[in-house]
ZADO-1210 file (C-alpha; in nm, 4 decimals, padded with zeros to 6 digits):
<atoms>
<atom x="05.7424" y="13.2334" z="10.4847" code="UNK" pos="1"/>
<atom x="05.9533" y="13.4759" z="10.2362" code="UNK" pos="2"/>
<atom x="06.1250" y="13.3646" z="09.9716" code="UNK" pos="3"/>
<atom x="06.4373" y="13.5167" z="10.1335" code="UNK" pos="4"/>
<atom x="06.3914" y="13.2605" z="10.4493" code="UNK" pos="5"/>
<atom x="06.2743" y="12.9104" z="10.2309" code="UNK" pos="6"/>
<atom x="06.6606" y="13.0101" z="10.0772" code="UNK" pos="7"/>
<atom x="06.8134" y="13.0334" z="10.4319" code="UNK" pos="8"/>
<atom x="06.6142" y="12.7505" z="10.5243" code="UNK" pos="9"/>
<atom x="06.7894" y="12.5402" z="10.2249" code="UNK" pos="10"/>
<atom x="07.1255" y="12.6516" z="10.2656" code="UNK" pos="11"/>
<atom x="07.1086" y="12.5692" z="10.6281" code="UNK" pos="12"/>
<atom x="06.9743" y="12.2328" z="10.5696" code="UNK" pos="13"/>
<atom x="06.6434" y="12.3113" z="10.7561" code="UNK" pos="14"/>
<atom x="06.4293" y="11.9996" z="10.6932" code="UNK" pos="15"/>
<atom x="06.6773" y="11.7270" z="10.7210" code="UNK" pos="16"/>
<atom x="06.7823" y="11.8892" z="11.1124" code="UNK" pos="17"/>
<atom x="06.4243" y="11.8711" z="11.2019" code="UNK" pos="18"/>
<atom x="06.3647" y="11.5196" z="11.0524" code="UNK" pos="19"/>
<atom x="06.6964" y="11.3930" z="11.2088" code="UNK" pos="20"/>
<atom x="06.6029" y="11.5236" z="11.5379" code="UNK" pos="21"/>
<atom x="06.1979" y="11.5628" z="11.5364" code="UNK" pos="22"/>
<atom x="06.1828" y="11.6712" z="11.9101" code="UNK" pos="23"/>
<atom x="06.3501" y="12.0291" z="11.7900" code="UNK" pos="24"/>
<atom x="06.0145" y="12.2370" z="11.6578" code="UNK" pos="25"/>
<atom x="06.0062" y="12.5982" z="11.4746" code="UNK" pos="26"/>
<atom x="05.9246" y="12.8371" z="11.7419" code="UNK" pos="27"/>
<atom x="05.8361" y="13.2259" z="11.6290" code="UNK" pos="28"/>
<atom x="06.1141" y="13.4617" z="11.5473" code="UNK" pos="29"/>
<atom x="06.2433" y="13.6408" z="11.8601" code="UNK" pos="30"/>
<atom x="06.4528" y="13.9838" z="11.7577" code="UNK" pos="31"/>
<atom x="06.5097" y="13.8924" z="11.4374" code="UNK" pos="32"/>
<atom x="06.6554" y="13.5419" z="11.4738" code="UNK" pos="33"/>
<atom x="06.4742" y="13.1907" z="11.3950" code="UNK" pos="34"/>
<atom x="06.4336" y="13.0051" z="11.6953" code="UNK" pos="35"/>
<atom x="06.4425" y="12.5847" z="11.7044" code="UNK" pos="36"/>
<atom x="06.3394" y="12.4571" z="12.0465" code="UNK" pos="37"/>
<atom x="06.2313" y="12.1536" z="12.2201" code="UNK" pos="38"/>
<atom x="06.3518" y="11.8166" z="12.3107" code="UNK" pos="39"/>
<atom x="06.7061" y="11.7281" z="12.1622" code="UNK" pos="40"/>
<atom x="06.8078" y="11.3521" z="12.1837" code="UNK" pos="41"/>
<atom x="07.1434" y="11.2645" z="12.0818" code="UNK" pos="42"/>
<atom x="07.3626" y="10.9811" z="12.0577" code="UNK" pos="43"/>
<atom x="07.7317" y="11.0155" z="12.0380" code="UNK" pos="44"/>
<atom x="08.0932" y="10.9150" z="12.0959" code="UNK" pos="45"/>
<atom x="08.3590" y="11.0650" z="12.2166" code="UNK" pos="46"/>
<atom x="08.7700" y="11.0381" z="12.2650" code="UNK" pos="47"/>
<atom x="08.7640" y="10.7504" z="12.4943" code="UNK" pos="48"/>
<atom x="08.5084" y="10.5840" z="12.2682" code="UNK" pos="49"/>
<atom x="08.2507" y="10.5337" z="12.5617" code="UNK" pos="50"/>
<atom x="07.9413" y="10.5994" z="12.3569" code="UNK" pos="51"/>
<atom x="07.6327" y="10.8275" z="12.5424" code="UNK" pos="52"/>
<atom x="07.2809" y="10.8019" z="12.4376" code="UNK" pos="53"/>
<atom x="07.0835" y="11.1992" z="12.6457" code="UNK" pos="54"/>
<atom x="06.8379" y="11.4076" z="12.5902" code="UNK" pos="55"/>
<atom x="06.8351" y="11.7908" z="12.6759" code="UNK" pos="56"/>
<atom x="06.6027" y="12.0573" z="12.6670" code="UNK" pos="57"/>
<atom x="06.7264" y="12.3121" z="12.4460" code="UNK" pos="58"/>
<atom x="06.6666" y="12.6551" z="12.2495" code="UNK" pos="59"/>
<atom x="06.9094" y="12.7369" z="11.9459" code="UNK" pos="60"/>
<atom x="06.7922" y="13.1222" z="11.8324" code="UNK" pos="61"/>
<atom x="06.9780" y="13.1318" z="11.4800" code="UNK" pos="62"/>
<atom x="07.0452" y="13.4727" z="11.3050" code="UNK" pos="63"/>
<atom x="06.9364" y="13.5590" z="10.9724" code="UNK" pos="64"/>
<atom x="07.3098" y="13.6406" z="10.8993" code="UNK" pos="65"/>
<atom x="07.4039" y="13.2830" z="11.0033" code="UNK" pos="66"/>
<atom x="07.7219" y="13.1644" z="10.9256" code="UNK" pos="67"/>
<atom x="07.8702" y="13.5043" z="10.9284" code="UNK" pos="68"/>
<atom x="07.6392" y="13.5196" z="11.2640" code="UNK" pos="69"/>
<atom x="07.6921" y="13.1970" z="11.4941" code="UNK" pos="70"/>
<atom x="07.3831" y="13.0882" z="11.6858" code="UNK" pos="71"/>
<atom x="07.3170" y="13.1560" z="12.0308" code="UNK" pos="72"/>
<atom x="07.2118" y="12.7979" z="12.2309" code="UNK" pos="73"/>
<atom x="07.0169" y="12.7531" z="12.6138" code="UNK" pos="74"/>
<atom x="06.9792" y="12.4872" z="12.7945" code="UNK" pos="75"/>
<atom x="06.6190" y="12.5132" z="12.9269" code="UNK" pos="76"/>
<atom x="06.5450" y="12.2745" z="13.1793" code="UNK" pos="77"/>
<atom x="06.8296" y="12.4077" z="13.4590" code="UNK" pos="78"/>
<atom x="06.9972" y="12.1143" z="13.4433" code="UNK" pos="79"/>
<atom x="07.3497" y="12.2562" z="13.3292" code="UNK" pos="80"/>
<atom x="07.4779" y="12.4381" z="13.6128" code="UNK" pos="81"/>
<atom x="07.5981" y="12.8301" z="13.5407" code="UNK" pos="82"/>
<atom x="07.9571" y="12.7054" z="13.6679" code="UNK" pos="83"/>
<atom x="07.9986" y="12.4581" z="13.3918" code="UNK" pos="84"/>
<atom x="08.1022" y="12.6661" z="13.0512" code="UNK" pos="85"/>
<atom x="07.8380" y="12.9420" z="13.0177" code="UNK" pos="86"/>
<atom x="07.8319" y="13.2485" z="12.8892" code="UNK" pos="87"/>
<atom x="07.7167" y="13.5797" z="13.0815" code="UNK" pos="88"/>
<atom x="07.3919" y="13.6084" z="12.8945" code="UNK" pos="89"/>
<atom x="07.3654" y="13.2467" z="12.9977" code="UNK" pos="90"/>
<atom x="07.4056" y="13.0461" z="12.6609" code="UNK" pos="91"/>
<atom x="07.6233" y="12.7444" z="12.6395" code="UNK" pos="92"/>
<atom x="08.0063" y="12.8223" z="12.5643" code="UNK" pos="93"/>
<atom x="08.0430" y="12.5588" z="12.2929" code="UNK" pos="94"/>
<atom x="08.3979" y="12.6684" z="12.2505" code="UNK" pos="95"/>
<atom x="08.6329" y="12.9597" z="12.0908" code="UNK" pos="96"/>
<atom x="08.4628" y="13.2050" z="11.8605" code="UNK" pos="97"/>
<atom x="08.7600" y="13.1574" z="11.6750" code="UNK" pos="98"/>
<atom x="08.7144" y="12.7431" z="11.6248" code="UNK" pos="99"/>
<atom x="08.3720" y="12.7808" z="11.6272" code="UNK" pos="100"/>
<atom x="08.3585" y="12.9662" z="11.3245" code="UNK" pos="101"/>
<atom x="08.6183" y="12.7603" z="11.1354" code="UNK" pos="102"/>
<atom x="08.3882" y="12.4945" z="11.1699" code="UNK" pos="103"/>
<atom x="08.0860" y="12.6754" z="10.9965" code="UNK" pos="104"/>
<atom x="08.3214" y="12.7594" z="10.7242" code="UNK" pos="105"/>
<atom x="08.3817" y="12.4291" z="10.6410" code="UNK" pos="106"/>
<atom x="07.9943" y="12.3304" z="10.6255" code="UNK" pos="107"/>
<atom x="07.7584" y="12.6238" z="10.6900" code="UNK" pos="108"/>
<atom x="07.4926" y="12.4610" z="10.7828" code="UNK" pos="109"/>
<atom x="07.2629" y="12.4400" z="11.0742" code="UNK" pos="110"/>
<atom x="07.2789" y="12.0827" z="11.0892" code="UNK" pos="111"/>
<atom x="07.6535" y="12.0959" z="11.1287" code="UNK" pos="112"/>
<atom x="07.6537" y="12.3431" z="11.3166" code="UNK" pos="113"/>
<atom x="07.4543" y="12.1194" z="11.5813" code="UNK" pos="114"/>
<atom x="07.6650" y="11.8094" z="11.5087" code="UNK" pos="115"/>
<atom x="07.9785" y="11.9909" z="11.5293" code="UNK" pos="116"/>
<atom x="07.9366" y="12.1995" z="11.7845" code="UNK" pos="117"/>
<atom x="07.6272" y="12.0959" z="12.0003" code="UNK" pos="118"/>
<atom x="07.6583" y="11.7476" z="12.0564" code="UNK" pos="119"/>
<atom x="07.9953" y="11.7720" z="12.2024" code="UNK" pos="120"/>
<atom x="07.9090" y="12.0415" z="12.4607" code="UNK" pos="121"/>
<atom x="07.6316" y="11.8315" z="12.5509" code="UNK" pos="122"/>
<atom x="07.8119" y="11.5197" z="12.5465" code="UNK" pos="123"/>
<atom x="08.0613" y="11.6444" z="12.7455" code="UNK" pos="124"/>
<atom x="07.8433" y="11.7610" z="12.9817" code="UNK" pos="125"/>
<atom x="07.6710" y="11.4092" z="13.0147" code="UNK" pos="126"/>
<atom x="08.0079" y="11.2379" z="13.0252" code="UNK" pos="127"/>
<atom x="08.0888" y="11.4828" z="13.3260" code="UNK" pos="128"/>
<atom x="07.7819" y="11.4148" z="13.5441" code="UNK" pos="129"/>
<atom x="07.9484" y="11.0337" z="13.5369" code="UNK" pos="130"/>
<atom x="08.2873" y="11.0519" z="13.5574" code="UNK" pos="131"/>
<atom x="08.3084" y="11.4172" z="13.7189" code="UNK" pos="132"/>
<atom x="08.5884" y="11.5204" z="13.4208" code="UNK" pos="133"/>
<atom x="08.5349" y="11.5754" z="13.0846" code="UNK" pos="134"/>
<atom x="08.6694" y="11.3413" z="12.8383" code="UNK" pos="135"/>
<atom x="08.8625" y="11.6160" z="12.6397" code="UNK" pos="136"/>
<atom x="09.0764" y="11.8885" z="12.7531" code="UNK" pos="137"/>
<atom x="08.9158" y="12.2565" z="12.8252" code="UNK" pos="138"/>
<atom x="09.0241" y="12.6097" z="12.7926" code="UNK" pos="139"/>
<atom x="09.0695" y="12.8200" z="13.0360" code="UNK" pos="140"/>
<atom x="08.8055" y="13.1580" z="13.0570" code="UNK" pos="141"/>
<atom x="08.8105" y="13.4602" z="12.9118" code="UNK" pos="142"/>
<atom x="09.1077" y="13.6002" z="12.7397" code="UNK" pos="143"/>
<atom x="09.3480" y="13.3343" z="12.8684" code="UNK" pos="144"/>
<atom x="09.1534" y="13.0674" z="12.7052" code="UNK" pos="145"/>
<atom x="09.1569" y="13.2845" z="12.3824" code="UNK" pos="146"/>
<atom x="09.5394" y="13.2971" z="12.4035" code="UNK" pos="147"/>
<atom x="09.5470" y="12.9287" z="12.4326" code="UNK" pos="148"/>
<atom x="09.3443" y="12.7785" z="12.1822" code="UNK" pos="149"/>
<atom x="09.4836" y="13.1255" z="11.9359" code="UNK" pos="150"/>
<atom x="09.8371" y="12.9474" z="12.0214" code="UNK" pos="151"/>
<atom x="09.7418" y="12.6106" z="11.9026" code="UNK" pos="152"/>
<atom x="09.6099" y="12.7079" z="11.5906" code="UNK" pos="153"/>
<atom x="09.9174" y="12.9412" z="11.4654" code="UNK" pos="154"/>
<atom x="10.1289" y="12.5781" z="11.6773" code="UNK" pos="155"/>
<atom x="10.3480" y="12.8424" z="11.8926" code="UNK" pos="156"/>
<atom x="10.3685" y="12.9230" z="12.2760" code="UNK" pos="157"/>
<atom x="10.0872" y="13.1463" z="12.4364" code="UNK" pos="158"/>
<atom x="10.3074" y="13.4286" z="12.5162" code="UNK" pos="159"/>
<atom x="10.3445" y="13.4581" z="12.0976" code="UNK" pos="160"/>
<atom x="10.0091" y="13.4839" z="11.9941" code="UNK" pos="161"/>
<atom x="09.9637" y="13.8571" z="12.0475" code="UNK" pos="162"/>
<atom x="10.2196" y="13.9011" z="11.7524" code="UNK" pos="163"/>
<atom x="10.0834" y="13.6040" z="11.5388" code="UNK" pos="164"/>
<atom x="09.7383" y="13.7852" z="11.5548" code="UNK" pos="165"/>
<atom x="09.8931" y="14.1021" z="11.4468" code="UNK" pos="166"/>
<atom x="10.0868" y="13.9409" z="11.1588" code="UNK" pos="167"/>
<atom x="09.7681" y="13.7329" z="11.0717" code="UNK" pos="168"/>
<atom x="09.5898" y="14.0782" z="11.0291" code="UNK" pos="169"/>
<atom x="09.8379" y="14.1717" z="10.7757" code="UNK" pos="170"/>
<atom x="09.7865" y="14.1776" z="10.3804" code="UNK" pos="171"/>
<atom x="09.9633" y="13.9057" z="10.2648" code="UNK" pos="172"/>
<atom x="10.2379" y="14.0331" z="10.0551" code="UNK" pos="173"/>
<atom x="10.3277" y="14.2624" z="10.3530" code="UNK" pos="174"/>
<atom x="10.3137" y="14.0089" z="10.6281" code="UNK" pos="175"/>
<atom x="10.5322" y="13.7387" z="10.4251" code="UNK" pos="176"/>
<atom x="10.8337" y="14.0184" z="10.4066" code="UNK" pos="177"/>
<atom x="10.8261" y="14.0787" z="10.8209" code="UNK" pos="178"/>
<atom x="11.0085" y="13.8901" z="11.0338" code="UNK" pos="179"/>
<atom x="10.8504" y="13.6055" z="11.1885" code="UNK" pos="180"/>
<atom x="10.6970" y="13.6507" z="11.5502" code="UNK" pos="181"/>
<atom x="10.8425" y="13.3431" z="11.6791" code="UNK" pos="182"/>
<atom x="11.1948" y="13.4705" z="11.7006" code="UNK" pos="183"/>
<atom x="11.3443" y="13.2628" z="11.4058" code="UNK" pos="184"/>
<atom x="11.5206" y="13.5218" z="11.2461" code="UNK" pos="185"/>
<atom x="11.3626" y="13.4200" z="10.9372" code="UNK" pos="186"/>
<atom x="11.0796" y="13.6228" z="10.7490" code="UNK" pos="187"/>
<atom x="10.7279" y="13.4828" z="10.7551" code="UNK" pos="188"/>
<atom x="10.7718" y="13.3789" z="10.4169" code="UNK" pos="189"/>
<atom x="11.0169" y="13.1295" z="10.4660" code="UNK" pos="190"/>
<atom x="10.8791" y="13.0486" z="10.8616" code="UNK" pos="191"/>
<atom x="10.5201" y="12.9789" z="10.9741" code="UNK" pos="192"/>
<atom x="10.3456" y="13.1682" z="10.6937" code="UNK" pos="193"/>
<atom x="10.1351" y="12.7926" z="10.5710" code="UNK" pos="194"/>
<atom x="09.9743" y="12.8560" z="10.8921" code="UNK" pos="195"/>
<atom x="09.9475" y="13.2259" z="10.9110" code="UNK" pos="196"/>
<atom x="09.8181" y="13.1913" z="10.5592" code="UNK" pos="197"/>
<atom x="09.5608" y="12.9291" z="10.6379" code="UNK" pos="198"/>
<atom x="09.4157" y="13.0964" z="10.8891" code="UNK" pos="199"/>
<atom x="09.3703" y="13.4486" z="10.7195" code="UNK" pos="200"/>
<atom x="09.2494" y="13.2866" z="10.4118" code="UNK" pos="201"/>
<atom x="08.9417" y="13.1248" z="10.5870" code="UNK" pos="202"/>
<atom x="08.8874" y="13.3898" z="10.8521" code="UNK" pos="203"/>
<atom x="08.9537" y="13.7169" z="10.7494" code="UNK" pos="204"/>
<atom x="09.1805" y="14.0402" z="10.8121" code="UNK" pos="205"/>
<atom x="08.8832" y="14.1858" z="10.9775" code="UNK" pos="206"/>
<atom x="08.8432" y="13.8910" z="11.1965" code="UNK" pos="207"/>
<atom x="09.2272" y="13.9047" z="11.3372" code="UNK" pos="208"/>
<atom x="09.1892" y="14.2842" z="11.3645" code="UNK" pos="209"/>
<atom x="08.9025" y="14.2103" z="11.6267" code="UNK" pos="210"/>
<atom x="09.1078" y="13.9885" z="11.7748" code="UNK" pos="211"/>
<atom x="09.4423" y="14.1609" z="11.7831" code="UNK" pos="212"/>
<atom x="09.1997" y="14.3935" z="12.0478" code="UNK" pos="213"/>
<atom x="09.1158" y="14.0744" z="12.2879" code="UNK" pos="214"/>
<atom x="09.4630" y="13.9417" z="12.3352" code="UNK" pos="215"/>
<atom x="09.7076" y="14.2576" z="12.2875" code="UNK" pos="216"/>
<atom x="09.6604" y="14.3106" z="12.6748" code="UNK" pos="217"/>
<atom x="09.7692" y="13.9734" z="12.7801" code="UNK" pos="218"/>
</atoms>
């Protein structure tokens, strides 16, 4: 192993994911990505507080440019259904991009990342071959679901977010001086710039330019 990987392989907290869950095993690298696979037995609680003990079969193929790259996760045994939350290629849709990557910011780690993100795809799953709902809400697909969790994150109405997105790609110092999009009358700087502000700060202009392209159209 390079140098270069035993310092990825710190930073993403490497040995303590495999000794916390020892049915996960180093498989070779596939198109330049690090690929965990194996058995994955979890135990976990969620909003009701009805707690799930599962195991899945699972492959998590982790770029070399993780965090600013997210992992890609399959469930390998066919026992999640393509209907429930998938993506085209076939990976699990463990949420928005958007959250997703908030939540690697605030611990970039592959450990997290399974803890934070994983486990409550999976449990959800498990909680939904009981009880036939999930025990949390769930965005819609595609852009609309974009729109919606975009509009609880800036805390306005859906049919704002196109011009929160725009605002959010916005230097700072220009952004605060424009009007807010909500239709205050106020300027941003004296509105919902805390959240605007947030938001940039941890994500990026880059990242609300991309998005200004997804949700512009709806």
């Amino acid at each position: 192993m390079s140098e270069a990987m035993r310092q990825c392989f710190l930073r993403w907290r490497m040995k303590e994911l495999l000794s916390k869950y020892p049915g996960l095993r180093l498989r070779p690298m596939v198109s330049g990505c690090v690929i965990l696979a194996g058995d994955f037995a979890f135990s976990a609680e969620g909003p009701t507080k009805e707690g799930i003990d599962d195991l899945y079969e699972i492959e998590i193929a982790i770029p070399k440019q993780f965090p600013d790259q997210l992992p890609r996760v399959r469930e390998t045994n066919g026992r999640i259904p393509p209907s429930f939350h998938k993506l085209v290629d076939g990976s699990l849709c463990l949420g928005s991009e958007t959250r997703l990557r908030l939540i690697v910011l605030q611990s970039p780690s592959i450990l997290s990342f399974v803890e934070d993100c994983i486990i409550p795809y999976l449990y959800g799953y498990s909680y939904f071959e009981q009880h036939g709902k999930l025990p949390f809400g769930e965005l819609s697909h595609g852009g609309k679901g974009i729109r919606e969790d975009l509009a609880e994150l800036f805390g306005v109405k859906t049919d704002m977010v196109a011009d929160f997105v725009r605002t959010a790609a916005l230097k700072k110092g220009i952004a605060n001086k424009r009007l807010c999009p909500c239709g205050s009358t106020l300027r941003v700087g004296k509105c919902h710039h805390k959240r605007i502000n947030h938001l940039r700060k941890r994500l990026g202009r880059q990242w609300f330019r991309f998005l200004y392209g997804q949700v512009r159209s709806g």
